[in-house]
C-alpha positions as CSV (number, residue, x, y, z in Angstrom):
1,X,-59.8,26.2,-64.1
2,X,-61.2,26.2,-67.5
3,X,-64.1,24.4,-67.1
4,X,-65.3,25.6,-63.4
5,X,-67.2,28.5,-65.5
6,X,-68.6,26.4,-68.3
7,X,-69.5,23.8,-65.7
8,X,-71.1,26.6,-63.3
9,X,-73.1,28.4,-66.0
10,X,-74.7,25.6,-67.7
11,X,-75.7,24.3,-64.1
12,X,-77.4,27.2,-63.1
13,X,-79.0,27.6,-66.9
14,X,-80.8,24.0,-66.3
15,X,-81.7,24.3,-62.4
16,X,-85.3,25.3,-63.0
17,X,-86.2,22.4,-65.1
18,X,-84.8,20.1,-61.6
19,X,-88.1,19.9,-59.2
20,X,-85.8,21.3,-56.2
21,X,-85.7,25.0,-58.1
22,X,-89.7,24.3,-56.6
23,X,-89.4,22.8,-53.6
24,X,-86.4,24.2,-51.6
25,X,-85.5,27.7,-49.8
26,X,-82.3,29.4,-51.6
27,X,-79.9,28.2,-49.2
28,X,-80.6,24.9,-50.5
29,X,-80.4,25.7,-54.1
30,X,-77.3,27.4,-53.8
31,X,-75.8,24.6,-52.1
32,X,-76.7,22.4,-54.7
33,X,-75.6,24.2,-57.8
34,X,-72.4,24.2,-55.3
35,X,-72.7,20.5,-55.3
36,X,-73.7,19.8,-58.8
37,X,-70.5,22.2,-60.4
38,X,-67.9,20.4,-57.9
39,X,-69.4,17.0,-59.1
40,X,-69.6,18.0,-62.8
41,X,-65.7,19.2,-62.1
42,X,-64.5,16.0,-60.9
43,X,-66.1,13.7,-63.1
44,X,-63.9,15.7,-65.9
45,X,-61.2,15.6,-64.1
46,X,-62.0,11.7,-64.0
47,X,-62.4,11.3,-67.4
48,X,-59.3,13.5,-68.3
49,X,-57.1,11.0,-66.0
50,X,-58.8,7.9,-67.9
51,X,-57.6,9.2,-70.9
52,X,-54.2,10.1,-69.8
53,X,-54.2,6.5,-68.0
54,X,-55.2,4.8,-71.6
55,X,-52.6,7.1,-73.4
56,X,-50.1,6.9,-70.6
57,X,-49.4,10.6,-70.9
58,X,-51.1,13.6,-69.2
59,X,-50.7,15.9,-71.7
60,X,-52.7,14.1,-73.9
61,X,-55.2,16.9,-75.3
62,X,-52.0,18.5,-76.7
63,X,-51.5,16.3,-79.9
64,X,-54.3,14.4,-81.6
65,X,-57.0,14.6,-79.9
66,X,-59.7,13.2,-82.1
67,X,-60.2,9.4,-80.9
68,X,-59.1,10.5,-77.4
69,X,-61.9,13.6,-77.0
70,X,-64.2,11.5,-78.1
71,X,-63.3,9.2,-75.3
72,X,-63.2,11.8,-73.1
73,X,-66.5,12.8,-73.7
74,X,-68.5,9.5,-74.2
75,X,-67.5,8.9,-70.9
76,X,-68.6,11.9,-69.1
77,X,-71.8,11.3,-71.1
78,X,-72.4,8.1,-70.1
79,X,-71.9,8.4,-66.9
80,X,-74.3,11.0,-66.9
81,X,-77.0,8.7,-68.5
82,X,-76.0,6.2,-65.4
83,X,-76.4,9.3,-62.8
84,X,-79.4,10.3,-64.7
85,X,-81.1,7.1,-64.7
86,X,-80.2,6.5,-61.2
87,X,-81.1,9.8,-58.8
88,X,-84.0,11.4,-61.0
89,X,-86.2,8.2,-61.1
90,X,-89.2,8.3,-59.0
91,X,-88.8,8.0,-55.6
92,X,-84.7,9.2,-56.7
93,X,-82.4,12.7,-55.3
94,X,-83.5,15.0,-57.8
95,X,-86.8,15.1,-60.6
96,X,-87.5,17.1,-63.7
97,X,-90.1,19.8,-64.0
98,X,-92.4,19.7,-66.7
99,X,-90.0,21.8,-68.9
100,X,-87.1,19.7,-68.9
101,X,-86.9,17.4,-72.4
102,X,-86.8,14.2,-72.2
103,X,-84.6,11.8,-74.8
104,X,-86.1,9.6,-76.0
105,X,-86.0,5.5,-75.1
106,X,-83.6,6.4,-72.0
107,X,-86.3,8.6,-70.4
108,X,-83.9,11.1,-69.2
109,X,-83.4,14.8,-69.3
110,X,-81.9,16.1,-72.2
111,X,-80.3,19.0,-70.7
112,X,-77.3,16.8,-68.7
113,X,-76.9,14.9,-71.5
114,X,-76.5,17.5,-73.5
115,X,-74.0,19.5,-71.1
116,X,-71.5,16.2,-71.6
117,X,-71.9,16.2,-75.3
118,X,-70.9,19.9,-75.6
119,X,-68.8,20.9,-72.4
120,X,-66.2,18.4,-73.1
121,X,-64.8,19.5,-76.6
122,X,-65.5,22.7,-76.0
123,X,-63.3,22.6,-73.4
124,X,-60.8,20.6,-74.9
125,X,-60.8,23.5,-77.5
126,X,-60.3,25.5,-75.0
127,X,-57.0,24.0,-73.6
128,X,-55.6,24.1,-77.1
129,X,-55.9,27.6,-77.8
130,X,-52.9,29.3,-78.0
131,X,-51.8,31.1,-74.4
């Protein structure tokens, strides 16, 4: 539940610099900010159960949570270079306007890069806050 917002506003905050902001009527962009937030949702949800598979316990973010966050998030990131590289090729799903940065030598955009670098331990952060 924590992450649904984090994931939702940083989606919305990068649409413009993805071609279909351009090309598409609103139904279709709202269906795909729809689409991108559920995906974003369950490939943390499949990097938390990695984690918890590798430390065979589920609560895993409650102790130390150094090595494992960084797990966490190196694998939501590259994933993300591997979904990047894949569906906003030429010719790919989705392409960048001229506004999105590009990182260097892997030729992607910066922005979903950037979201799995940050989103992950903020969240993690997040679930260790005291209730």
């Amino acid at each position: 539940m924590l992450a649904l917002p984090l994931e939702l506003f940083w989606e919305f905050a990068q649409l413009p610099l993805y071609t279909l902001w351009q090309r598409n009527d609103w139904g279709y962009i709202l269906f795909s900010l729809a689409h991108c937030t559920a995906g974003d949702l369950l490939i943390l949800l499949v990097c938390y159960e990695l984690v918890a598979l590798l430390t065979r316990n589920r609560s895993w973010f409650a102790g130390r949570t150094l090595l494992n966050g960084v797990v966490f998030t190196l694998v939501g990131a590259a994933y993300t270079v591997y979904s990047e590289l894949t569906n906003a090729i030429p010719g790919g799903d989705w392409g960048y306007t001229g506004q999105m940065p590009i990182v260097p030598v892997l030729g992607i955009g910066a922005t979903p890069l950037l979201q799995w670098l940050l989103i992950p331990p903020l969240l993690l952060w997040l679930m260790r806050r005291p209730r």
